[in-house]
N, C-alpha and C positions, 0 to 999 in steps of 0.2 A: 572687283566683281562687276561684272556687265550691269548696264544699268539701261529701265525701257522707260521712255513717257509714260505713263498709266493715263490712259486715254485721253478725252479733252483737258485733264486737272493738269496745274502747273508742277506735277508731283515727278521726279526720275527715279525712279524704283530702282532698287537692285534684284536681280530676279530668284533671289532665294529671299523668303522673306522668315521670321521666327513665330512659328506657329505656341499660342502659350497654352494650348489645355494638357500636356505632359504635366508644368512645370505645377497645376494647379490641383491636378487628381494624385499625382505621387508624392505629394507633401514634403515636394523640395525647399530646403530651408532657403533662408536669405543670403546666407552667403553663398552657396552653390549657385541661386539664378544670379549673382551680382558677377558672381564669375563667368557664368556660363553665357549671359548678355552681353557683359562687355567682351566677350572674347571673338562674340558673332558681329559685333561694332565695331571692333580693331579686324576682323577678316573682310569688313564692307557692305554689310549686309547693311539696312536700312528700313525695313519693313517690320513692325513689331505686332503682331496679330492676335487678339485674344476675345474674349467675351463676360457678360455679367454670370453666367454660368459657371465659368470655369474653376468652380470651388475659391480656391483663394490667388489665383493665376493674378488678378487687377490687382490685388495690394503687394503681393510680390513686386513686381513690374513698380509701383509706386514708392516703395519702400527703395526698391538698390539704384536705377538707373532715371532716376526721375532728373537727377544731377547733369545726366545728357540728353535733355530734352531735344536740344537741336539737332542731336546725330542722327535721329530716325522720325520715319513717320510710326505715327500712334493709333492702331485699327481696333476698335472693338465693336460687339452686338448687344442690340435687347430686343427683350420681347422675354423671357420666361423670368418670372415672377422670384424665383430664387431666393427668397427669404419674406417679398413683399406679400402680408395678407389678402392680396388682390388674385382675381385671372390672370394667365397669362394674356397676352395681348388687349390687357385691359390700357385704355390711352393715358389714362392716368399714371397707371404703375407705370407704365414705358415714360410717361416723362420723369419721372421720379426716380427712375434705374438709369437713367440718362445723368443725371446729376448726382447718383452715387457712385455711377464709374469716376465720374471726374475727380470727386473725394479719392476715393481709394488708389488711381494713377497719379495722384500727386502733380494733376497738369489745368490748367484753367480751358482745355479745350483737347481736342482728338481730332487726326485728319479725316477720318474716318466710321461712320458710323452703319452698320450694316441692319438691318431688321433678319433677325437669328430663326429662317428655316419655318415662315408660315405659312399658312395653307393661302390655295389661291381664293377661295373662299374670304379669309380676313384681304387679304390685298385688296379683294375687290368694294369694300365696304369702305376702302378710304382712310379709315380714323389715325392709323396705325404710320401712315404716308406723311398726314399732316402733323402728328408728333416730331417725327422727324425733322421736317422741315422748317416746324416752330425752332428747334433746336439749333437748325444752322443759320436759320434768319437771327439768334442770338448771340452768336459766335462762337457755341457749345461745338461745334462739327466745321468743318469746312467742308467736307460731302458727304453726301448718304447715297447708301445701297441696299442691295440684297444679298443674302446668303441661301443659298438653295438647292435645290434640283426639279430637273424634271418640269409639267407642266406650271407650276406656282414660278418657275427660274423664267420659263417661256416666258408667262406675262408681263414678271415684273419686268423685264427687256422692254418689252414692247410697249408698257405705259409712256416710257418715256420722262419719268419722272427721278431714278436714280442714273448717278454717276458712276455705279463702280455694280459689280457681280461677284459673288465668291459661291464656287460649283466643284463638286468634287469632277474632276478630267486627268484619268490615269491610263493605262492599260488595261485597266480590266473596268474601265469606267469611260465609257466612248459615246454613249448616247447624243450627250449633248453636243459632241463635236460638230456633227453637224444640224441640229436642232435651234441649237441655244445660241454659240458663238456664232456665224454669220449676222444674227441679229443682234448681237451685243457688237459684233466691229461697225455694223451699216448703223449705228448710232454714237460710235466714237464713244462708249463704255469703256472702262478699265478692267479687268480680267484678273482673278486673283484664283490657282487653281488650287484647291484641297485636295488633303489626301494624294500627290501629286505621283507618288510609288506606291498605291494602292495598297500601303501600309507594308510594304516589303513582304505580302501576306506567303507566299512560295516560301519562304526560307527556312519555313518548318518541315519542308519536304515531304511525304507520303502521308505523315499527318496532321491532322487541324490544326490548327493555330490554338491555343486555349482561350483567348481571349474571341469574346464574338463576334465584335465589332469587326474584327477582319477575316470570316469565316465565309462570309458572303465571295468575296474575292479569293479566297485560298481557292473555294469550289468553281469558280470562274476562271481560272490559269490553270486550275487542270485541263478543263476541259479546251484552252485557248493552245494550250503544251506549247509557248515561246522558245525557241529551240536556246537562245543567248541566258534563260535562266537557271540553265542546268553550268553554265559558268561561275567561278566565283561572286560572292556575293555581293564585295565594292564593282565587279563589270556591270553585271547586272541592276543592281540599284540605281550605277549611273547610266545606263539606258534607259533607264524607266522613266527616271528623271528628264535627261534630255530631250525624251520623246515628248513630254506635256509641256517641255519647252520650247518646245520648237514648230508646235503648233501656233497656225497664225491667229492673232486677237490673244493670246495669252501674255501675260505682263509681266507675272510674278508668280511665285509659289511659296505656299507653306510648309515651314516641316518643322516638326516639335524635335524638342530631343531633352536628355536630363546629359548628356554628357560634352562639357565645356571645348573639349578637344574636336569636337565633330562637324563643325565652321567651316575649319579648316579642309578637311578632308572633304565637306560636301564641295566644296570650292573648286579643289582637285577635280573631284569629276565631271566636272562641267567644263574644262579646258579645253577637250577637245571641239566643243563646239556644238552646234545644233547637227542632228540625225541627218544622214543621207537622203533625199527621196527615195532613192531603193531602199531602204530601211524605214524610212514610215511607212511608204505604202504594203509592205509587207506586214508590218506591226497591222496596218488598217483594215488590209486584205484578210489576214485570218478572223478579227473581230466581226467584219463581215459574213464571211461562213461560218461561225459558230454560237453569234449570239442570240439569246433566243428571247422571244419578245418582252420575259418577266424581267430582261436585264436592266432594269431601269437605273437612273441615279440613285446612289445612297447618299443618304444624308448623313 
């Protein structure tokens, strides 16, 4: 699997990285993630992504493939309180969910440490920045960043203060393309894109998707009508995909999955390569004429 620098960090990414809040919300057991990790380790993958949120996603991950610590990098978030009687984004709690990730991943540090989707409000107050950075001056982290969108994604770029970005950038998620990434590459950031298939939200066809989370985007691909999506659904996917990969300043992508066999075939569809420029700018050129200004990032 193709592999990017992840901006200034001495990190080589594989550009599918393993998104872990599936494995954490669907109360996958321990042997289905031991298979389903190792089998995205044995396709090349290397990016392992998760958060203190994600139900029981970190002791998963800590419990099966703790054993191949060396084979990947180790990404997780805080900032929501998730069991701690504290606020969220209390500095306290954050450093105390900082040091229970590490318990529960079974690893004496993380390459990665992201602040999980806060308002620009708390960034700008500081406290929440130097948690962090107490952490990597300890050897708990080797970088920290942001996970966001939209204006709060804006600043934390621009403080200058993290090394990496995680922004949901799909098709039916284009704001920040031009917003956000030109000022995450003119700072040598690392780019980590969420939601990278806009949660594959079309393939429920004429109707909603049941779950909400991707209802946002079901009603955004209508309205955008991509003519490639009314193709099958491994074409499609892998367009979708190649398209937020082959946007410039992007490094990596996330994608969850609960089914071990799916490594492989994501792999598949990315052989042919990054999108045509006649093929992005088509994809760019419709999001342009159709999107309307509540289209913001989702978080």
């Amino acid at each position: 699997m193709e592999r990017r620098r992840f901006g200034q960090t001495d990190m080589d990414v594989s550009i599918l990285g393993f998104g872990g809040a599936e494995i954490g919300f669907a109360g996958a057991s321990p042997e289905t993630v031991d298979k389903l990790l190792g089998s995205a380790l044995d396709a090349g993958l290397n990016v392992i992504d998760t958060a203190e949120c994600y139900n029981t996603s970190e002791e998963l991950i800590g419990k099966t493939i703790s054993k191949r610590r060396g084979d990947y990098y180790l990404f997780t978030k805080c900032g929501h309180a998730s069991g701690f009687d504290r606020p969220d984004w209390d500095p306290a709690m954050l450093a105390e969910s900082i040091d229970r990730s590490l318990k529960r991943l079974n690893t004496d540090y993380v390459d990665l440490i992201h602040l999980h989707s806060c308002s620009e409000d708390i960034l700008r107050q500081g406290d929440v920045i130097d948690v962090l950075k107490r952490a990597k001056e300890a050897g708990k982290t080797r970088y920290i960043g942001y996970s966001g969108e939209n204006e709060a994604a804006l600043f934390a770029v621009q403080t200058g203060a993290f090394d990496s970005l995680q922004t949901s950038i799909n098709i039916a998620d284009q704001r920040g393309i031009d917003r956000i990434l030109p000022e995450a590459r003119e700072r040598g950031m690392g780019v980590i894109a969420k939601r990278p298939i806009a949660n594959a939200a079309w393939k429920t066809g004429t109707e909603p998707p049941s779950e909400k989370y991707h209802q946002v985007y079901w009603e955004r691909l209508r309205e955008l009508n991509y003519d490639f999506l009314t193709r099958g659904l491994e074409e499609s996917v892998g367009i979708a995909l190649r398209f937020t990969l082959s946007l410039p300043g992007v490094h990596t992508a996330i994608v969850g999955t609960n089914n071990p066999g799916r490594w492989g075939q994501n792999a598949e569809l990315l052989v042919p390569g990054k999108l045509s420029d006649d093929q992005m700018e088509e994809i760019r050129l419709r999001w342009k004429e159709k999107a309307g200004d509540d289209w913001v990032g989702q978080v």
